[in-house]
N, CA, C and O atoms as a DFTB+ gen file, in Angstrom:
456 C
 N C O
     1  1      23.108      67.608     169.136
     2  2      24.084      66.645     168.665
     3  2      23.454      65.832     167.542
     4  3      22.391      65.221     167.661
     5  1      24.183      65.876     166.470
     6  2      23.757      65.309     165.378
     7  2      24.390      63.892     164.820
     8  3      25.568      64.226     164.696
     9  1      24.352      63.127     164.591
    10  2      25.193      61.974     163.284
    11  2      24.716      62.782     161.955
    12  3      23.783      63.487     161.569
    13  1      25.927      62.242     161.510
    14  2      25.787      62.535     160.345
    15  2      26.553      61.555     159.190
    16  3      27.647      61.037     159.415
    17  1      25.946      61.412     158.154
    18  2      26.492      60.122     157.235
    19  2      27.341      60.710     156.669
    20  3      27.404      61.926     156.848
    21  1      28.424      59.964     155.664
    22  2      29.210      60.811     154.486
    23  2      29.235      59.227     153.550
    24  3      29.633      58.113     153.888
    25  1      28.754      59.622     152.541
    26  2      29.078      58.631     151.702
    27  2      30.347      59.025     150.740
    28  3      30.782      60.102     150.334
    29  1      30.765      57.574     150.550
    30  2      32.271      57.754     149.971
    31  2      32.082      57.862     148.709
    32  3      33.143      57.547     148.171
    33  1      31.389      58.108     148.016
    34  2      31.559      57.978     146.448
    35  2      30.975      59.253     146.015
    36  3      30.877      59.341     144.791
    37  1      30.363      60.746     147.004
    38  2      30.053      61.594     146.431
    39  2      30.935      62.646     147.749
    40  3      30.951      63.852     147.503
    41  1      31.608      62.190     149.043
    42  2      32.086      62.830     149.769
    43  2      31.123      64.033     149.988
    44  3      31.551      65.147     149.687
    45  1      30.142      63.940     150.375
    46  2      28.599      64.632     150.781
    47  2      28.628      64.299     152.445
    48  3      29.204      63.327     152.932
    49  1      28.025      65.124     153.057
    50  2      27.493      64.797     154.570
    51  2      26.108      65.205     154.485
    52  3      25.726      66.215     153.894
    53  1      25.464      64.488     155.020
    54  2      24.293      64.608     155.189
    55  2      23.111      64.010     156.204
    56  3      22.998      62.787     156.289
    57  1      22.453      64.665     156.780
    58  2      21.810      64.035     158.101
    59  2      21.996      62.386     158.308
    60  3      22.328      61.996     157.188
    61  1      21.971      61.845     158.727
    62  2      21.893      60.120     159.184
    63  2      19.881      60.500     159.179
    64  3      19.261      61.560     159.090
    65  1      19.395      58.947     159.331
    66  2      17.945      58.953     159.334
    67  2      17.287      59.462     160.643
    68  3      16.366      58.894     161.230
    69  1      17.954      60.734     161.051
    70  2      17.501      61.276     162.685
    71  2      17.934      60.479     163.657
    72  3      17.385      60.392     164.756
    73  1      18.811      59.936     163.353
    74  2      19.886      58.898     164.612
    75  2      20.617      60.207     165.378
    76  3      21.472      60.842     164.761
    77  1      20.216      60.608     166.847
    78  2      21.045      61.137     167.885
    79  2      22.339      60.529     168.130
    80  3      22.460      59.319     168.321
    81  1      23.363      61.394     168.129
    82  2      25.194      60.966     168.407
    83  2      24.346      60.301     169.684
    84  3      24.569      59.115     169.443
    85  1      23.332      60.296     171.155
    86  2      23.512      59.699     171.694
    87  2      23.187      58.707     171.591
    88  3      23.719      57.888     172.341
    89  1      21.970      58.145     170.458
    90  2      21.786      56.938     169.975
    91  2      22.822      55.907     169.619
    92  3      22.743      54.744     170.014
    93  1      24.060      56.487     168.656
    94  2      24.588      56.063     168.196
    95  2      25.896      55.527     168.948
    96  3      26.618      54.634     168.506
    97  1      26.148      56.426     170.532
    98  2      26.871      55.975     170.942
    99  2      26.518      55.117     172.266
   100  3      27.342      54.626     173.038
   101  1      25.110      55.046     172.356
   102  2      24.710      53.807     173.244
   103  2      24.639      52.317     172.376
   104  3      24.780      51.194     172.859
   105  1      24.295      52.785     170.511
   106  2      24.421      50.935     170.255
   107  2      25.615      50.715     170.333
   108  3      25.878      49.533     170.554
   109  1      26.726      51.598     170.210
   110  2      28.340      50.853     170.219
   111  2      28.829      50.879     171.614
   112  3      30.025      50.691     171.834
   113  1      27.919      51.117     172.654
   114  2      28.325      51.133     174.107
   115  2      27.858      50.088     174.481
   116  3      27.934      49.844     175.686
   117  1      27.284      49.216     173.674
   118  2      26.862      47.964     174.366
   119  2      27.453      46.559     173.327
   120  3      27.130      46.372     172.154
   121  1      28.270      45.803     174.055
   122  2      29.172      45.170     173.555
   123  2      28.871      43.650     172.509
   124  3      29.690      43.094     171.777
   125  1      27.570      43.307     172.736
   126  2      26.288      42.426     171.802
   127  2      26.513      43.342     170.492
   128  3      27.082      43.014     169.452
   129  1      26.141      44.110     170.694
   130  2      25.833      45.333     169.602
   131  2      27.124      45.428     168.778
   132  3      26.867      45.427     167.574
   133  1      28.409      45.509     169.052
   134  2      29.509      45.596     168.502
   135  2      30.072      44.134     168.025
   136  3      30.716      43.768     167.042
   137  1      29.627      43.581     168.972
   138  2      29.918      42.006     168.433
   139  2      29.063      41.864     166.835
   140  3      29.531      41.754     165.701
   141  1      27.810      41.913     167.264
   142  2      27.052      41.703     165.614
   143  2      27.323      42.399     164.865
   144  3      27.157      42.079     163.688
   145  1      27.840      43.609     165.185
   146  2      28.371      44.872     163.749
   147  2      29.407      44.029     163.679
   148  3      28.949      43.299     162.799
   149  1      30.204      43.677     163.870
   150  2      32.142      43.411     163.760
   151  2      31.488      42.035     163.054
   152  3      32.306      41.617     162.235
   153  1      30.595      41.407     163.086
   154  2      30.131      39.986     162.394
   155  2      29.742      40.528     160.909
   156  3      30.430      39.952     160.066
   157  1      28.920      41.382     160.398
   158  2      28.495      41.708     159.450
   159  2      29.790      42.759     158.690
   160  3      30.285      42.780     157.563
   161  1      29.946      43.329     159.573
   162  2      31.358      44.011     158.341
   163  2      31.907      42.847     157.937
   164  3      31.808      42.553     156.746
   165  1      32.508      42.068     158.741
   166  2      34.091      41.140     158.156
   167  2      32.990      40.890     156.624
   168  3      33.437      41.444     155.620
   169  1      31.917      40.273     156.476
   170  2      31.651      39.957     155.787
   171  2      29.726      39.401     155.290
   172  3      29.245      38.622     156.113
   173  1      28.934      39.714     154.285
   174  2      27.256      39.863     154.657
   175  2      27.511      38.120     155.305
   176  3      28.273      37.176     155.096
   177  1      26.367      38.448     156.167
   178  2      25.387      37.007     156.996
   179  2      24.246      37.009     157.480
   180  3      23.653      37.989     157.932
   181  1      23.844      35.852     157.414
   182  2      22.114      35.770     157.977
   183  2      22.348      35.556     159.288
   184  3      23.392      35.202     159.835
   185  1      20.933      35.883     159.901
   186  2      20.957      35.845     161.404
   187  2      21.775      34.750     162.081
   188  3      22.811      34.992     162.700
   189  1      21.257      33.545     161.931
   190  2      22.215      32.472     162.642
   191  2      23.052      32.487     162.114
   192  3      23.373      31.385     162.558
   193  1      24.106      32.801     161.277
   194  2      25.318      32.951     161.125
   195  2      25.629      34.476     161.934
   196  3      26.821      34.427     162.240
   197  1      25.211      35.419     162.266
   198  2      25.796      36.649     162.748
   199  2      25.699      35.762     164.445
   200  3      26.588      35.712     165.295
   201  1      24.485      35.229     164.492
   202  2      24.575      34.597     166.232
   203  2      25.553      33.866     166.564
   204  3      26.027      33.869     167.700
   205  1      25.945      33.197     165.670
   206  2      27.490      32.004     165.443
   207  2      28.446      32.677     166.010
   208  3      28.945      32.431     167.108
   209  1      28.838      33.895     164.980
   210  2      30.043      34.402     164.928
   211  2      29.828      35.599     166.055
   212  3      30.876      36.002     166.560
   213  1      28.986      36.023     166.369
   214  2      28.984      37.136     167.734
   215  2      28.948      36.668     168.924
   216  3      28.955      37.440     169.882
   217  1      28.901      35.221     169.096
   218  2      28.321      34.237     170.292
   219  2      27.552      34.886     170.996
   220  3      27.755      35.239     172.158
   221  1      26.443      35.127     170.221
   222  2      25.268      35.820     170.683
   223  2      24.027      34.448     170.551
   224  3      24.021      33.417     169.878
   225  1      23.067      35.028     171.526
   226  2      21.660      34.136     171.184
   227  2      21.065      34.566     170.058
   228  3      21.146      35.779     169.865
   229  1      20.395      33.818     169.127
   230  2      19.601      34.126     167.858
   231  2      18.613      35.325     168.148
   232  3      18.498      36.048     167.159
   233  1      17.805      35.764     169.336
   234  2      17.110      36.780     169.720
   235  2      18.049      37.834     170.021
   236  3      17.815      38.929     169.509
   237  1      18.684      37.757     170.477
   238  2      19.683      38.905     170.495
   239  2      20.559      39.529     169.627
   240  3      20.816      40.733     169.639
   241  1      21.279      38.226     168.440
   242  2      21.429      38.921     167.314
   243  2      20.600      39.662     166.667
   244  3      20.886      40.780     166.239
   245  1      18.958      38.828     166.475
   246  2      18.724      39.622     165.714
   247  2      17.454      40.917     166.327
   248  3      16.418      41.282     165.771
   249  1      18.162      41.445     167.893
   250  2      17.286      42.586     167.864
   251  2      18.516      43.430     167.750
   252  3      18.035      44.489     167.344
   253  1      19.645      43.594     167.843
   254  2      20.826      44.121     167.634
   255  2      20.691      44.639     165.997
   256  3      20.733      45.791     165.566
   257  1      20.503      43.293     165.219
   258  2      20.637      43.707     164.096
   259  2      19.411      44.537     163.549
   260  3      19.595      45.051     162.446
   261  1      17.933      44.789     164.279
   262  2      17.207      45.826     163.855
   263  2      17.638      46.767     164.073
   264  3      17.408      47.755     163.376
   265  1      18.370      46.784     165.063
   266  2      18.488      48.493     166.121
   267  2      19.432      49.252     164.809
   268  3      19.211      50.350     164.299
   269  1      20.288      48.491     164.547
   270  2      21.866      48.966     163.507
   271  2      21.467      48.944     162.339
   272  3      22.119      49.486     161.446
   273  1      19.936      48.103     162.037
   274  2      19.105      48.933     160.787
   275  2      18.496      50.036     160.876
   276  3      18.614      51.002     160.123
   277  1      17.601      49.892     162.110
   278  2      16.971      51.430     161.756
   279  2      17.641      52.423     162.277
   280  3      17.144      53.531     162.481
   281  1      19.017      52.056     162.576
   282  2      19.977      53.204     162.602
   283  2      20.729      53.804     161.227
   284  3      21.323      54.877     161.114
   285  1      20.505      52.736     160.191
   286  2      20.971      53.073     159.081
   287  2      22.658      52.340     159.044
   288  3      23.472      52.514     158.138
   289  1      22.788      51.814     159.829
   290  2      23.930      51.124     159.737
   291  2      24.236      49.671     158.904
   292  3      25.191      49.308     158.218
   293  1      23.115      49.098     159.252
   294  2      23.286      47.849     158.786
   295  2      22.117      47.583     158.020
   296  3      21.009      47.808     158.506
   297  1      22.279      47.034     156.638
   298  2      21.162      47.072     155.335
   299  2      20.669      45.509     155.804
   300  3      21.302      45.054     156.757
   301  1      19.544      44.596     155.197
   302  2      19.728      43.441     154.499
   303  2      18.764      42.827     153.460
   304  3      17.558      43.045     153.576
   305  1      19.179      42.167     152.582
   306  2      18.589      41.809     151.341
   307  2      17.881      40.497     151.529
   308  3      18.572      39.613     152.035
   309  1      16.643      40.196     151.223
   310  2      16.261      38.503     151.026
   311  2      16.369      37.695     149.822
   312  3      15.540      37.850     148.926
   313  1      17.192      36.955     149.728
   314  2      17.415      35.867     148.669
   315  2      16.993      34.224     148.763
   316  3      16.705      33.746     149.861
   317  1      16.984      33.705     147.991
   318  2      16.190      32.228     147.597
   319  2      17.468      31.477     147.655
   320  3      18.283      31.399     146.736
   321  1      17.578      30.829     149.046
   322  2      18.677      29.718     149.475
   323  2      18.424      28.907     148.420
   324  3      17.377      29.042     147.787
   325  1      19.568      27.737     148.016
   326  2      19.419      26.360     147.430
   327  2      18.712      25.562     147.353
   328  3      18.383      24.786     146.456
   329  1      18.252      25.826     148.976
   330  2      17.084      24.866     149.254
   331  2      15.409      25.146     149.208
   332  3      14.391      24.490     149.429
   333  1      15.854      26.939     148.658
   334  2      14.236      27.278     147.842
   335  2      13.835      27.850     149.247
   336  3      12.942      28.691     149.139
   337  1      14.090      27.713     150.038
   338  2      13.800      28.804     151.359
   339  2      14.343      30.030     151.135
   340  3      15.452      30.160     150.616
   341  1      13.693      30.902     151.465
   342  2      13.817      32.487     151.473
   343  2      14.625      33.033     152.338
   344  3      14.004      33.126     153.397
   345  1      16.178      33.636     152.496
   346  2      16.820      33.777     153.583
   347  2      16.838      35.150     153.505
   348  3      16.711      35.694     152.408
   349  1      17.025      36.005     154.860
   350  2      17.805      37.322     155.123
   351  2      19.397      37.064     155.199
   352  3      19.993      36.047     155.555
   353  1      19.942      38.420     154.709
   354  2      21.237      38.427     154.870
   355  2      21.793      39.985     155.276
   356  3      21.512      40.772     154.372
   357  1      22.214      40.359     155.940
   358  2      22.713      41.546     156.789
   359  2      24.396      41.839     156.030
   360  3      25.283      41.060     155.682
   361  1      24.288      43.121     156.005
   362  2      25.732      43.752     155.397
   363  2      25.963      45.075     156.315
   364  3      24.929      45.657     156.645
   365  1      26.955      45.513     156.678
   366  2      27.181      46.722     157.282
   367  2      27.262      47.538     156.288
   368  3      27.904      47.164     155.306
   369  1      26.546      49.049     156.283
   370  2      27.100      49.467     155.636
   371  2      27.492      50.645     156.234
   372  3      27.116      51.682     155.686
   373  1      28.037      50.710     157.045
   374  2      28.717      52.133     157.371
   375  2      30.302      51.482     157.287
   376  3      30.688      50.330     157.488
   377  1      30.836      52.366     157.013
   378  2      32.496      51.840     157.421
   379  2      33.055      52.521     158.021
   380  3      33.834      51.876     158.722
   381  1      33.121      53.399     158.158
   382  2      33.570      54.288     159.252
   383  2      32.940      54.855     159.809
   384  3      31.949      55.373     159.295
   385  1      33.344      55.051     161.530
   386  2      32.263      56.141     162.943
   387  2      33.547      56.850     163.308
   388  3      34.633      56.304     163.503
   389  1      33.285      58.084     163.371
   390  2      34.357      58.873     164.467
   391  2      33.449      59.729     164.918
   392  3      32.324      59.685     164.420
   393  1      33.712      60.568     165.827
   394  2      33.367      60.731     167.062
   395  2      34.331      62.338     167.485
   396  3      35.524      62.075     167.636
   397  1      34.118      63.323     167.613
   398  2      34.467      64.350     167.470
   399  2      33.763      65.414     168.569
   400  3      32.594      65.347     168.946
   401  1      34.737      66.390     168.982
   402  2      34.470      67.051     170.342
   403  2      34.236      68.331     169.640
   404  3      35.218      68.465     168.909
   405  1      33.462      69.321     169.485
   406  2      33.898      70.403     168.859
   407  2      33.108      71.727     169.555
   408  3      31.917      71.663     169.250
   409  1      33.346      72.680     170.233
   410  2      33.215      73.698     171.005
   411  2      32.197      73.119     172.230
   412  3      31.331      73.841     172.723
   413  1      32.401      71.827     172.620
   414  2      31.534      71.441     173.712
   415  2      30.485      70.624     172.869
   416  3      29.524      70.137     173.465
   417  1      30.574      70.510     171.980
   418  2      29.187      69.431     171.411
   419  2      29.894      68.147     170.503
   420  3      30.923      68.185     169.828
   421  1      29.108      67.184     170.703
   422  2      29.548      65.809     170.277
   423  2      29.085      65.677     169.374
   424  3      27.888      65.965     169.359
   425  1      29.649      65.222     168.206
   426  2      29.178      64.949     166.823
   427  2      30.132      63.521     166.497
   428  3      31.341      63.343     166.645
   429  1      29.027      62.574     165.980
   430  2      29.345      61.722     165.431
   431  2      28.991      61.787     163.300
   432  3      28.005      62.127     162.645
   433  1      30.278      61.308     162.942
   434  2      29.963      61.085     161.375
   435  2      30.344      60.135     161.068
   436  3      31.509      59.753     161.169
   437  1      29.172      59.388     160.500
   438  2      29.322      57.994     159.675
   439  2      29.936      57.410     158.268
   440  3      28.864      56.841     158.065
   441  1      30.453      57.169     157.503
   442  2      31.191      57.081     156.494
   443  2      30.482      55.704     156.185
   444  3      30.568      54.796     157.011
   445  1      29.768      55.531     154.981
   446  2      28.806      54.545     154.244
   447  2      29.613      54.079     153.124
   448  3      29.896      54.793     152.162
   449  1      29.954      52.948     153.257
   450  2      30.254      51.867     151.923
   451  2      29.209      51.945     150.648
   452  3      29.710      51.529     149.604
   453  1      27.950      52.369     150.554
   454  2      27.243      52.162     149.253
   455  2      27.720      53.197     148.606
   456  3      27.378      53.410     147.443
């Protein structure tokens, strides 16, 4: 069982970063995990803002939000707040997961916003 990415701007499939469909369907089987994705799609945020909006604890957002990085799901960039502090900021970038039955084997394909 494979994931597999498709990016939208060359309609290509191509391996995910060795993410197992069962990997992929234990981070969205756990409901922390979907909370912080559903925080970062609506729109990018830094950790205590994804903990805000997922009513998650700050440790828990942000081990959620490694897992959905090194799944390749979720990117994030560091930028120079106002206040000259260095912030992270988290973006989803997958936009679409489906999930597909096909002669007895489970395949998940990811659909990437970049």
């Amino acid at each position: 069982m494979a994931v597999r990415q498709k990016s939208r701007h060359d309609h290509t499939e191509e391996p995910a970063a060795n993410v197992p469909t069962e990997k992929l369907l234990d981070l969205f089987g756990d409901e922390y995990t979907r909370r912080v994705f559903e925080a970062v799609s609506e729109q990018p945020r830094g950790g205590r803002a994804v903990a805000e909006v997922a009513d998650v604890s700050r440790p828990t957002a942000y081990r959620r939000l490694n897992e959905l990085q090194d799944a390749g799901l979720v990117t994030s960039e560091c930028y120079v707040a106002p206040d000259g502090h260095h912030r992270e900021q988290f973006t989803a970038s997958a936009e679409h997961i489906s999930v597909s039955l096909d002669d007895g084997e489970v395949e998940a394909t990811v659909s990437l916003s970049c």
